[in-house]
C-alpha positions as CSV (number, residue, x, y, z in Angstrom):
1,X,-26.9,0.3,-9.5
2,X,-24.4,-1.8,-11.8
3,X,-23.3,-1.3,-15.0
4,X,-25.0,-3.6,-17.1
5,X,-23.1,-4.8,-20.7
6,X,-25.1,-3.9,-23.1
7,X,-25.7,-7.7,-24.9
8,X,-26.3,-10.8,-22.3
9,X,-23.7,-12.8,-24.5
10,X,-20.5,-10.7,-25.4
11,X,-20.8,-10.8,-28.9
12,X,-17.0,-11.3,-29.8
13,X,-17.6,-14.9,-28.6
14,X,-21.2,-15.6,-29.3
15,X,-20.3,-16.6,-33.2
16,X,-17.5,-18.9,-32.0
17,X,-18.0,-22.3,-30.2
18,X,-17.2,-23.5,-27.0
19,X,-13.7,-24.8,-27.8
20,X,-12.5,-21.7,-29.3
21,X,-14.1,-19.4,-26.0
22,X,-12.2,-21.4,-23.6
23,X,-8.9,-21.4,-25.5
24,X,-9.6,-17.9,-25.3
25,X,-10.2,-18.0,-21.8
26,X,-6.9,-20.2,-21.2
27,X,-4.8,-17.6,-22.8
28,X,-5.8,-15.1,-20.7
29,X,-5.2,-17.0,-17.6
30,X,-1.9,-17.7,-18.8
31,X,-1.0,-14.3,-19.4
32,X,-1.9,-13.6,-15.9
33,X,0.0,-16.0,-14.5
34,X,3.3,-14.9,-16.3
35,X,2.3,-11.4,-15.6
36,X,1.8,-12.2,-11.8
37,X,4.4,-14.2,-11.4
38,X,7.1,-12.3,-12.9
39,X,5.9,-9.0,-10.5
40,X,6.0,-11.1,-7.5
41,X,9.5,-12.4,-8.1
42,X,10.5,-8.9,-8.6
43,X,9.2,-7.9,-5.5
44,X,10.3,-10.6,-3.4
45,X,14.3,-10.8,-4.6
46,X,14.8,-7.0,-4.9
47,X,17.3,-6.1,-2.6
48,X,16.8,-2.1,-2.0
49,X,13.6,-2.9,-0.4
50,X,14.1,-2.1,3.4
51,X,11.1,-1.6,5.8
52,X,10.1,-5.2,4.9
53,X,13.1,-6.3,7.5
54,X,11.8,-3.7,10.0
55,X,8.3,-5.2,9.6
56,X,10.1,-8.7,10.0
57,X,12.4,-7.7,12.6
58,X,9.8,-6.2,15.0
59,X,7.6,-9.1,14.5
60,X,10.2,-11.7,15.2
61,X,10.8,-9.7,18.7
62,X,7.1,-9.4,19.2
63,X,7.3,-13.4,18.7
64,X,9.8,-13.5,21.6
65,X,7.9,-11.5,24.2
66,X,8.8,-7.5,23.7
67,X,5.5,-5.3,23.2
68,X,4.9,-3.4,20.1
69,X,4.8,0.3,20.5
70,X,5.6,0.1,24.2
71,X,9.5,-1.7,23.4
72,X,9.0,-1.6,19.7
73,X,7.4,1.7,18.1
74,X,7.4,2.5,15.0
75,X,4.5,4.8,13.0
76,X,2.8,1.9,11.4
77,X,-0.6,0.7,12.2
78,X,-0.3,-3.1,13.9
79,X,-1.1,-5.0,11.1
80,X,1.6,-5.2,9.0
81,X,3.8,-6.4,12.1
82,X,0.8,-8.7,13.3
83,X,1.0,-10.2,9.7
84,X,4.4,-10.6,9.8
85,X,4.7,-12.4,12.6
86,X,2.0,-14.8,11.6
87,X,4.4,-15.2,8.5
88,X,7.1,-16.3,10.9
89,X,5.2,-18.4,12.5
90,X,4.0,-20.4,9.5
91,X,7.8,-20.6,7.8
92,X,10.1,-17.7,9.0
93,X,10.5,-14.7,6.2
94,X,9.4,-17.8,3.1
95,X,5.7,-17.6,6.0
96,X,5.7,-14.0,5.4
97,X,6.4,-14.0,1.6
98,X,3.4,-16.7,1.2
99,X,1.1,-14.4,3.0
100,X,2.2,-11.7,0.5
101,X,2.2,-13.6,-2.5
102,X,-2.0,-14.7,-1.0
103,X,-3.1,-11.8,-0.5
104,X,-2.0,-10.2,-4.2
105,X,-3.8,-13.3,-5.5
106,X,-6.7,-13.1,-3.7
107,X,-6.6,-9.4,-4.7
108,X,-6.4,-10.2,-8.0
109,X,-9.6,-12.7,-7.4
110,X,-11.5,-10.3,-6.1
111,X,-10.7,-7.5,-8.8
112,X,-12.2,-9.9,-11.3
113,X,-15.3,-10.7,-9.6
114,X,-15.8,-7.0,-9.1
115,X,-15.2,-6.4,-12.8
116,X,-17.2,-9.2,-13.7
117,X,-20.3,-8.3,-11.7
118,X,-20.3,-4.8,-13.3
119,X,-19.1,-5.1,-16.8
120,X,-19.2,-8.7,-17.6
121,X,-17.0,-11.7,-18.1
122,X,-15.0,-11.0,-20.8
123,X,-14.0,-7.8,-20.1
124,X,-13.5,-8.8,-16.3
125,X,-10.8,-11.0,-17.5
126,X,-9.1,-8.4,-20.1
127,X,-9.4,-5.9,-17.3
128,X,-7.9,-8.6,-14.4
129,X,-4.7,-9.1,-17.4
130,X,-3.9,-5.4,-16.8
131,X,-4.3,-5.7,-13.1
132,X,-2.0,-8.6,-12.6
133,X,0.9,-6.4,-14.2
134,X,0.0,-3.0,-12.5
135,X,-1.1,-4.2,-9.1
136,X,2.3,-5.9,-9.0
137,X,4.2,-3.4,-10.6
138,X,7.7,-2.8,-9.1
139,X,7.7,1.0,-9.9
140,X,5.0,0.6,-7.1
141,X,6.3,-1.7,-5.6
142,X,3.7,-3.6,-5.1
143,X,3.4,-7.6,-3.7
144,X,6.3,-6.4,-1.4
145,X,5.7,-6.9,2.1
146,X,4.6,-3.6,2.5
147,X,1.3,-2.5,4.1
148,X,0.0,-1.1,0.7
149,X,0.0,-4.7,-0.6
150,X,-2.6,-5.1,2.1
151,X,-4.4,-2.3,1.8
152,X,-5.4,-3.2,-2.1
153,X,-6.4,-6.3,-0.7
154,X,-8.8,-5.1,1.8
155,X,-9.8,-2.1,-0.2
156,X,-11.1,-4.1,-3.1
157,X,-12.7,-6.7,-0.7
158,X,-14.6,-3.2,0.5
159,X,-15.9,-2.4,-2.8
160,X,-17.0,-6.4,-3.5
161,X,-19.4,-6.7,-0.3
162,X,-20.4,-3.1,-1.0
163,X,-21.3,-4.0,-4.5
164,X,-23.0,-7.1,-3.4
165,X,-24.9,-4.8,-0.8
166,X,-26.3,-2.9,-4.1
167,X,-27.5,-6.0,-5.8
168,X,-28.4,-7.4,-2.9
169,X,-29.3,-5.0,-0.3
170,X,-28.3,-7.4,3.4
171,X,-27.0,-5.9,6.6
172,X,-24.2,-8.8,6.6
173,X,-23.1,-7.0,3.2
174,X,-22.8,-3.8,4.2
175,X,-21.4,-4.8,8.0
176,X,-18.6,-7.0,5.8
177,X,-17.8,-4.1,3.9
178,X,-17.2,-1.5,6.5
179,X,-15.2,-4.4,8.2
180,X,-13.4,-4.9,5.2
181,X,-12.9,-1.0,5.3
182,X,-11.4,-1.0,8.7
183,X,-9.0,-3.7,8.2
184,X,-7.6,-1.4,5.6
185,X,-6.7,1.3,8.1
186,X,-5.3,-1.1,10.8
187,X,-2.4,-1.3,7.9
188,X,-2.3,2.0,6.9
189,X,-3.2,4.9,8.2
190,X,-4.1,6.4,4.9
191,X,-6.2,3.1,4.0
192,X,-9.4,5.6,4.0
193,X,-10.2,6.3,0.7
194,X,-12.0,2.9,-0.4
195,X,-14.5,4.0,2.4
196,X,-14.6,7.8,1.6
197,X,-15.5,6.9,-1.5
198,X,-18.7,4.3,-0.2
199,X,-20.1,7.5,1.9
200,X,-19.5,9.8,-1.5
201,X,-21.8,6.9,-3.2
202,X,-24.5,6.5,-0.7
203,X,-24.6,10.4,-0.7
204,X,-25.3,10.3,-4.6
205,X,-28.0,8.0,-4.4
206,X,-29.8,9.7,-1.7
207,X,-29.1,13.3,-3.8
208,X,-30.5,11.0,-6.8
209,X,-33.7,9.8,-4.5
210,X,-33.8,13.3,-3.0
211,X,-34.1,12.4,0.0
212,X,-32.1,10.3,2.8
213,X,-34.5,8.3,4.0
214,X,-34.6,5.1,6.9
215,X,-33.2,2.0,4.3
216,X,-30.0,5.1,3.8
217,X,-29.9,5.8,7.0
218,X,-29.4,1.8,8.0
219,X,-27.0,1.1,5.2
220,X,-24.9,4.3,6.6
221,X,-24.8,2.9,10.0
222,X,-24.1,-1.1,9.3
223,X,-20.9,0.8,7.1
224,X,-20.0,2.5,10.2
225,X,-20.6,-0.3,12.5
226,X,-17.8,-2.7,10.3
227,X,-15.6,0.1,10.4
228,X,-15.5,0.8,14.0
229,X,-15.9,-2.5,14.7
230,X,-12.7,-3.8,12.4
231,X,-10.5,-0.7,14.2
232,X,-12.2,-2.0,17.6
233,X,-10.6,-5.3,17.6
234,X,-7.5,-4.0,16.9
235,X,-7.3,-1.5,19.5
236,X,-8.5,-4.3,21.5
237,X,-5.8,-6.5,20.7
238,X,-3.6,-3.8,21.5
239,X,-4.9,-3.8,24.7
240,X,-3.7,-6.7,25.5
241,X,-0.6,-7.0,23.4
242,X,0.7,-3.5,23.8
243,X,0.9,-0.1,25.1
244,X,-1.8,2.1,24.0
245,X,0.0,5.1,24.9
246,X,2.3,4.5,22.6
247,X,0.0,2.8,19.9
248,X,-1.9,6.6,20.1
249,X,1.7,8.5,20.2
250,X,2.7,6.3,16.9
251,X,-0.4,5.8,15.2
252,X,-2.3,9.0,15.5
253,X,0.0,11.5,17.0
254,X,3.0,11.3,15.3
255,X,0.7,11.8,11.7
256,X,-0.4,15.0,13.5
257,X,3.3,16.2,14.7
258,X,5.0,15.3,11.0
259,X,2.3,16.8,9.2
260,X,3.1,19.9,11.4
261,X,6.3,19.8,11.1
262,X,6.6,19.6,7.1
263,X,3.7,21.4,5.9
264,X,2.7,23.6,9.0
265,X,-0.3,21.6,9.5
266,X,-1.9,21.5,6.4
267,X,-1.6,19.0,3.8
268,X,0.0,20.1,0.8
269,X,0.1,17.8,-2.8
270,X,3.9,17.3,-4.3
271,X,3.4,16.0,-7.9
272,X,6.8,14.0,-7.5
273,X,7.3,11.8,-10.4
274,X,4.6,12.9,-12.7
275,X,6.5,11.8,-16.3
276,X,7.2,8.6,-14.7
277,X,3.4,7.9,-14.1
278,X,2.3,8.9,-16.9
279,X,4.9,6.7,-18.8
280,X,3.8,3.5,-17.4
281,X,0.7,4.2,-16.5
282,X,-0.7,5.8,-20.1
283,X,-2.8,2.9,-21.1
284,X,-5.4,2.5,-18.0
285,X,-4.9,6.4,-17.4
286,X,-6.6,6.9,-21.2
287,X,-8.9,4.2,-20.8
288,X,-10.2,5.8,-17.4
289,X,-10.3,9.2,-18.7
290,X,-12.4,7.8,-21.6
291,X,-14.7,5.4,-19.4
292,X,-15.5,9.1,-17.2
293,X,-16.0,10.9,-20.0
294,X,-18.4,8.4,-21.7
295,X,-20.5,8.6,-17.9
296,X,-20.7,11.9,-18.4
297,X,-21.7,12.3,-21.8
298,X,-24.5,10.4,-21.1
299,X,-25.1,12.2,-18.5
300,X,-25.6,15.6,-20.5
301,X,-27.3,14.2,-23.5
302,X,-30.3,16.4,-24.2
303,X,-33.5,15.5,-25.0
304,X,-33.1,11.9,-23.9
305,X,-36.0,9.8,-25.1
306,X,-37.6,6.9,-23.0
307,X,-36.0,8.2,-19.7
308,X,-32.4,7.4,-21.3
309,X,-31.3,10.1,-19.2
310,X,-32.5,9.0,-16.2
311,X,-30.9,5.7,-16.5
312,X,-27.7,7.2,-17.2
313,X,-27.8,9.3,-14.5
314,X,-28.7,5.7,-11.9
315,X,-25.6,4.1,-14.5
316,X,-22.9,7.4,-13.1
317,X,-23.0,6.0,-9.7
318,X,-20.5,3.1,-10.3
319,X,-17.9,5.7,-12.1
320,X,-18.5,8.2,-9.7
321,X,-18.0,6.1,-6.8
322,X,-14.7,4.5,-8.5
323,X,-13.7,8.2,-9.8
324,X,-14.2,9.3,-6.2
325,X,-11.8,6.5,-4.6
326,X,-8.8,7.3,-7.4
327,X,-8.9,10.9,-6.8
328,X,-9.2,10.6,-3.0
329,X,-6.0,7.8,-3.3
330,X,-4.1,10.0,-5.1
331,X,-4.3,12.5,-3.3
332,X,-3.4,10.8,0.2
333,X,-0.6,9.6,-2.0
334,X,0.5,12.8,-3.3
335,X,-0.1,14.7,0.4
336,X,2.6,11.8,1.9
337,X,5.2,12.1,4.1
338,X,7.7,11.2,1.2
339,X,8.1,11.1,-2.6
340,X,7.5,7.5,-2.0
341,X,5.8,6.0,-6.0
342,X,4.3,3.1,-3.2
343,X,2.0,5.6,-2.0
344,X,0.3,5.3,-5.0
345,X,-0.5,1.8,-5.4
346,X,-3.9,1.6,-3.8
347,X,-5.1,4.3,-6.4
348,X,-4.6,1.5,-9.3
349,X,-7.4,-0.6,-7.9
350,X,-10.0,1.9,-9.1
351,X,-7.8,3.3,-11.8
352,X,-8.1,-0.2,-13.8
353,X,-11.8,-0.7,-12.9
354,X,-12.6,2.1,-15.1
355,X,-9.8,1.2,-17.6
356,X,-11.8,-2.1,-17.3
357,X,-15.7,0.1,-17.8
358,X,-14.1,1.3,-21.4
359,X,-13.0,-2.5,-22.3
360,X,-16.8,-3.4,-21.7
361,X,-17.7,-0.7,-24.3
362,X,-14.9,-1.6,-26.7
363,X,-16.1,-5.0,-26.9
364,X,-19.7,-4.3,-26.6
365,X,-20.0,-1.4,-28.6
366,X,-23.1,-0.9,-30.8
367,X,-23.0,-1.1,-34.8
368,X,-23.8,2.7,-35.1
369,X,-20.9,4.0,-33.2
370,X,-18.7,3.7,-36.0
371,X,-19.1,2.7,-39.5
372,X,-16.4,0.2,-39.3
373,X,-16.8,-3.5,-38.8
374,X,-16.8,-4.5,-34.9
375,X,-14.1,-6.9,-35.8
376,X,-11.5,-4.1,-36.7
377,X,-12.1,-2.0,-33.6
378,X,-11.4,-4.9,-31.5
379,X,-8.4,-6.1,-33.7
380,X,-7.1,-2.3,-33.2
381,X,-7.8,-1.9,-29.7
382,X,-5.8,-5.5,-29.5
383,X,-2.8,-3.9,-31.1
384,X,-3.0,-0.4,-29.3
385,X,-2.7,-2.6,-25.7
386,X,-0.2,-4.6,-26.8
387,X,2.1,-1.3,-27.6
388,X,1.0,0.9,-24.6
389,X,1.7,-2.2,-22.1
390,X,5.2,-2.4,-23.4
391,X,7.0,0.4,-21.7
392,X,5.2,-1.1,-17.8
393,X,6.4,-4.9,-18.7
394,X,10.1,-3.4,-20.2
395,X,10.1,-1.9,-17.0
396,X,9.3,-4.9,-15.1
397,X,11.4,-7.3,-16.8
398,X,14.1,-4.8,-15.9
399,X,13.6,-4.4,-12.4
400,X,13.6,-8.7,-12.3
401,X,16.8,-8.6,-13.9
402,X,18.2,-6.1,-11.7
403,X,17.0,-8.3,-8.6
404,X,18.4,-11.7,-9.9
405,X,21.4,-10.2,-11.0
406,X,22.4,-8.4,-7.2
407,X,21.0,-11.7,-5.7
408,X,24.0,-14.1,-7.8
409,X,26.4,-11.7,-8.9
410,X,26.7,-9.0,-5.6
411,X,28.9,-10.6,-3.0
412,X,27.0,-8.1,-0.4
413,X,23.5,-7.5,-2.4
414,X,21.7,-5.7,0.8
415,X,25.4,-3.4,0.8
416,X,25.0,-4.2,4.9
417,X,27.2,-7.2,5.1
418,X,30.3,-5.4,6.2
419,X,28.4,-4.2,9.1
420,X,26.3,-7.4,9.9
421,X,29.6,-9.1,10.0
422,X,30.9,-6.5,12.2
423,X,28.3,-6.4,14.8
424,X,28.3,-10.0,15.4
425,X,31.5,-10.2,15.8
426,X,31.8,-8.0,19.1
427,X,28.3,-8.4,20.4
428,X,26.7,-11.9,22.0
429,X,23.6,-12.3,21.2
430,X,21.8,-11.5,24.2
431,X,23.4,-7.8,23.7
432,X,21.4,-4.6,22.4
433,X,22.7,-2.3,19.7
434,X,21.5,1.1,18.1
435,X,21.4,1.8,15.0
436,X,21.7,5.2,14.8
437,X,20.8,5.6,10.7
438,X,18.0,3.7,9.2
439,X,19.4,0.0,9.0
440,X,16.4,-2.5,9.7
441,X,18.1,-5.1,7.7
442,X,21.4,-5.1,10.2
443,X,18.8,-5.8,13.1
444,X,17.0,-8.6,11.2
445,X,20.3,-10.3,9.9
446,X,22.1,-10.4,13.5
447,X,19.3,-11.5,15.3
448,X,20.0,-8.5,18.3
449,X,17.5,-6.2,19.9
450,X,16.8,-2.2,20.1
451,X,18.8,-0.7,23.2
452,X,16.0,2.1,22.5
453,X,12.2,1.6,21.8
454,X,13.0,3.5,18.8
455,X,15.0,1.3,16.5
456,X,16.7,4.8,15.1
457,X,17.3,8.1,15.1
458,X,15.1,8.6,11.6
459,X,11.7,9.8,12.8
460,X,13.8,12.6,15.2
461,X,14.9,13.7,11.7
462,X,11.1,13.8,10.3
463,X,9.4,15.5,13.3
464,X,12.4,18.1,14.0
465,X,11.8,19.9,17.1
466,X,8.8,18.1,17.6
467,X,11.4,14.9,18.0
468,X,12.6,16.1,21.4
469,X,10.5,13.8,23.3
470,X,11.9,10.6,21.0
471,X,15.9,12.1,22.0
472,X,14.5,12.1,25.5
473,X,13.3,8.7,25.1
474,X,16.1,7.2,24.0
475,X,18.5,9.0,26.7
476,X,16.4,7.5,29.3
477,X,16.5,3.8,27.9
478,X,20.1,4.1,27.4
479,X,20.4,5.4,31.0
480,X,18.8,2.2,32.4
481,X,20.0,-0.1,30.5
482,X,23.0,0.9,27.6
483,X,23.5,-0.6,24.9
484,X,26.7,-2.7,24.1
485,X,27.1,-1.1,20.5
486,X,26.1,2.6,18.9
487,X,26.6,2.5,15.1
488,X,27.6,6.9,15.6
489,X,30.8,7.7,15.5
490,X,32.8,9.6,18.5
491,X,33.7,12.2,16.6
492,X,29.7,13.2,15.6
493,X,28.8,12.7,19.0
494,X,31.0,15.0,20.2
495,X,29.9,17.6,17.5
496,X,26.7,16.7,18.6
497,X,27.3,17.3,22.2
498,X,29.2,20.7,21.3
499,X,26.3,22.4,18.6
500,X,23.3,24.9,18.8
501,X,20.0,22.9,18.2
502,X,19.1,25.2,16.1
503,X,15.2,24.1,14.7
504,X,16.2,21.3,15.5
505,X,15.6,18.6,18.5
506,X,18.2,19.1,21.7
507,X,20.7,16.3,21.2
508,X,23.3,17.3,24.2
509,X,22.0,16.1,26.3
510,X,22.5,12.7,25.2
511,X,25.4,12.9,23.5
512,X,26.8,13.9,27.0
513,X,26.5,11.0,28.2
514,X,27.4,9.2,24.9
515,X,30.7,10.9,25.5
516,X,30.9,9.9,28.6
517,X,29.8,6.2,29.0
518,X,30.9,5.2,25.4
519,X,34.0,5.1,23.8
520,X,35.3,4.5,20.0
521,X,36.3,1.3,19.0
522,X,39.4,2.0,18.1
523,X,40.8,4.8,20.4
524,X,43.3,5.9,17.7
525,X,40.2,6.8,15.4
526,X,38.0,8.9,16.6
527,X,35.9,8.3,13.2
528,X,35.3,4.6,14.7
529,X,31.6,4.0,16.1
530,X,30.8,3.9,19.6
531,X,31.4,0.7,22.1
532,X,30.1,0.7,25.5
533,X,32.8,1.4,28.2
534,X,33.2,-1.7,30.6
């Protein structure tokens, strides 16, 4: 069911000779390169990026014997920790920036041999130019060790065996790209829409065959098998490696309690940042729009002679499928548990695949489409991306400048360094802190470990009421083994210890015996954070 170009040789380069295609070719590669490498040096010297040292922290405790979830928990799927430590592993955080920096190549690879299979080379590598500047794009922020980086990654390599699996129908195919599937959701939670979007295609094929039939039935279940069998062996390593109770409390559970707690149980879409997206994302938006519209045009033409119609209709199934996985991305993005604008990376991936559907027809458009020369569409179109790309690379270039400039000129770029310097300098090493804010970069930088299996007090502010049973938690690891330092100061745990919950989780309890076992630093100042009493 691919989208074939319409000529066998594009026809921008059939008059030209070899020597002139492959300077073509080269300047395209170049571009990418710049492209690519500028958005990963953006995303790997920014310095308000924070759950990356969470991610790094956890995995460098893992590396020392403490069990994710069980000692560590945190509402992540395992593999953006499992990753991270195998970063480590290979060079300490420069290990886990190389697997970053792989997998958004390899991402980028695997875009343009989707692009290429469907639409044809040369507009596979006009489309993979746009990719390497939006996939990496730090508005997005995207190449950051983040799990979204992963999840484009194993999403696209979804949609590349599945594609395969339609030119090709092989059960190792379709098993790869279920697999491929379920390595998305051991990152993310929300890593489902790739593989909604594979069902949604297999359903339109057998609506289009009117009937479901055995060969459906058999791609249906080699998808399923991948998929269960890519979640298996991680709950399997889990197993092993961790507490499942916990895994299902942080993993499942906690998706279930938040969403309960913020939207009453129902998901609800907040369009945050909607100017902002359209700004730097016009140019594939209006090339997607005009790719869909095209489909369906086709799709309604009347009286279609020589079964036109018919072929249009088997020609649909490619945008519908990538229409399907946009719309179901974005709407998982939009339905998040923040105004996060990294939600919505892995709804580019399909976005510039049918930016990269209306290159094809640009450059392989027919002499009666318009009565001007081919020549001057192309040389128009070539203008019109080089304006629309401007505001996403201005934007880009800034966001580099912004990193370099807090990396050489900040004396404290991470704005932590007080407080790094701080803790070190009454704690050993072998001593436990809480954090009681959201301050993964403090635990990474000094090297010490959680006095709680929750490394804060953030998700108890997500959850609410429904928290109760982390505030518990934490009372009862503090209880058998206190911490030497608790960045709260005295004078909030007593107002703690003193309040009405309210909504709100029951924090008396432990701020009881904050008051009782802990005292300010600095007895005069009752503003000062807590220290353990000898």
């Amino acid at each position: 069911m691919a989208i074939r170009p319409t000529h066998s040789i594009d026809p921008s380069l059939a008059s030209h000779g070899r020597g002139v295609r492959w300077a073509v070719y080269l300047l395209a590669g170049v571009l990418i390169a710049i492209l690519f490498g500028v958005g990963q040096t953006a995303a790997h010297l920014r310095t308000d990026e924070t759950d990356c040292w969470l991610f790094a922290y956890y995995a460098d405790q893992m590396l020392q014997g403490r069990q994710l979830y069980g000692e560590l928990w945190d509402n992540k799927p395992p593999g953006i920790f499992w990753i991270n430590a195998l970063g480590l592993q290979i060079g300490g955080y420069g290990g886990v920036i190389a697997l970053c920096v792989s997998a958004s190549a390899v991402a980028l690879g695997v875009f343009f041999l989707i692009a290429r299979n469907w639409y044809g080379r040369t507009p596979a590598i006009i489309g993979t130019v746009l990719a390497s500047l939006y996939l990496s794009h730090q508005m997005y922020r995207g190449g950051t060790n983040r799990p979204e980086t992963f999840v484009v990654l194993f999403d696209l390599a979804a949609v590349f065996w599945y594609q395969r699996g339609l030119r090709s129908p092989s059960a190792r195919c379709w098993l790869l790209a279920g697999g491929m599937a379920g390595m998305s959701f051991v990152f993310k939670q929300t890593g489902v829409a790739a593989f909604g979007a594979i069902l949604v295609h297999q359903l339109f094929l057998a609506l289009r065959a009117r009937r479901i039939g055995r060969e459906r039935l058999r791609v249906l279940a080699w998808l399923a098998l991948g998929w269960v069998g890519a979640c298996g062996l991680a709950i399997m390593a889990l197993l092993f490696t961790s507490d499942l109770k916990w895994a299902w409390d942080a993993i499942v559970l906690f998706v279930f309690r938040f969403s309960a707690a913020k939207h009453g149980g129902m998901p609800r879409p907040t369009l945050f940042g909607m100017s902002e997206h359209i700004e730097i994302l016009a140019l594939p938006l209006i090339l997607a729009l005009a790719a869909v519209a095209y489909a369906f045009a086709r799709c309604l033409r009347r009286n279609p002679a020589n079964g036109e119609q018919a072929g249009a209709w088997d020609a649909a199934g490619i945008p519908i499928l990538l229409t399907v996985w946009f719309l179901v991305a974005g709407f998982i993005a939009f339905t998040g548990p923040n105004k996060a604008y990294h939600y919505v990376l892995p709804a580019l991936s399909p976005l510039l695949l049918l930016a990269t559907m209306s290159i094809e027809l640009l450059i392989h458009q027919r002499a009666d489409h318009t009565r001007l020369p081919p020549y001057v569409l192309r040389y128009v179109a070539v203008g019109w991306f080089a304006y629309m790309g401007f505001t996403p690379l201005k934007h880009q270039i800034y966001q580099l400048n912004s990193a370099v400039y807090m990396r050489l000129q900040q004396p404290d770029p991470f704005g932590d360094e007080t407080m790094v310097d701080f803790v070190k300098s009454i704690t050993e090493e072998d001593d436990s802190i809480f954090l009681w804010r959201y301050l993964p970069h403090v635990y990474w930088a000094t090297g010490r470990s959680s006095g709680a299996r929750f490394h804060s007090m953030i998700n108890v502010g997500q959850l609410g009421r429904r928290g109760q049973y982390m505030v518990d938690d934490v009372l009862a690891s503090f209880k058998a083994d206190p911490p030497k330092l608790i960045t709260l100061r005295f004078r909030r745990a007593r107002e703690l210890r003193d309040a009405d919950p309210g909504n709100g989780p029951d924090f008396r309890a432990l701020a009881a015996y904050l008051c009782e076992r802990f005292g300010p630093i600095n007895p005069n100042n009752p503003d000062s954070v807590l220290l353990r009493i000898e």
